[in-house]
N, C-alpha and C positions, 0 to 999 in steps of 0.2 A: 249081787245080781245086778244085770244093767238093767237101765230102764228100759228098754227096748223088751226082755226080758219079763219085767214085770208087769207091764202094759197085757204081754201075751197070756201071764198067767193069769189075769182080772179080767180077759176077754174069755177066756175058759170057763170059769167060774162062774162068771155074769148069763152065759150062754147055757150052762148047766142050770141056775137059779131057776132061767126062763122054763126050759125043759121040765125042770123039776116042777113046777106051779104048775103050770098049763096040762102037763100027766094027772098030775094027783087033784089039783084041787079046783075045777073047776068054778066055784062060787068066788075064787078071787080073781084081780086081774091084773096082771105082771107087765109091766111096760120099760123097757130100755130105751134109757136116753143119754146118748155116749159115756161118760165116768155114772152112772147110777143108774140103778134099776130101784123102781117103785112096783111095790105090791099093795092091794089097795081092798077091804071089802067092801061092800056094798054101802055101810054106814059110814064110809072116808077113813077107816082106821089105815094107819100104813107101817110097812117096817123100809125102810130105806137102807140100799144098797149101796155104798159108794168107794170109789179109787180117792187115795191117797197121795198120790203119786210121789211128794215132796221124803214121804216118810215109809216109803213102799209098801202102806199097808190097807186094809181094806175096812171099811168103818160099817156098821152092822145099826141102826136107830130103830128101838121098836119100843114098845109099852113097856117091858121090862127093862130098860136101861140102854147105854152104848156103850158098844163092843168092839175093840180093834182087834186085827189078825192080820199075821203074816205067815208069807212063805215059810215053809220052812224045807224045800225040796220036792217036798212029797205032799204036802196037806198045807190049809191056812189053815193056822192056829192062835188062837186068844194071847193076846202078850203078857196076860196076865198070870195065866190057869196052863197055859200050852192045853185047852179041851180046843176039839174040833168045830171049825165050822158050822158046817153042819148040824149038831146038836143044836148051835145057839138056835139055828135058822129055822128047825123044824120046832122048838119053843116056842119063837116070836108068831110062826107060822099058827100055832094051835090057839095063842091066843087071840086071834083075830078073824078066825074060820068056826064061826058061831054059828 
């Protein structure tokens, strides 16, 4: 994938994150700031969003650990487990929407 490429697909993603918070969970509060997005609850917990760009992947940091994932076409997925994105992000998400 080029970078050009990859940029677009973490700008998809990053865009969908914000959608996704702001829909569902009201009590947190989602802020993009170019390569990362922060989600934040009210007591300062955060999961942090960020581009990779050198390694074209996408870094996930919440109270349960860090998470890398990449493209894989179709989905970012864990470099580890190949699980989805998402799974990790709705995890991190519950534990900090108390």
């Amino acid at each position: 994938m080029t970078e050009t490429e990859y940029l677009q697909q973490t700008q998809i993603l990053f865009n969908a994150v914000m959608t996704h918070i702001e829909d569902n969970y009201p009590d947190l509060d989602a802020q993009s700031q170019g390569a990362i997005v922060e989600i934040e609850n009210d007591e300062g917990q955060k999961i942090i969003i960020n581009q990779q760009t050198p390694m074209q992947e996408v870094w996930l940091a919440a109270r349960s650990g860090g998470y890398h994932f990449k493209w894989n076409g179709a989905n970012w997925v864990n470099t580890r487990d190949g699980a989805d994105f998402w799974g990790f992000l709705n995890v991190a998400v519950a534990q900090i929407n108390t």
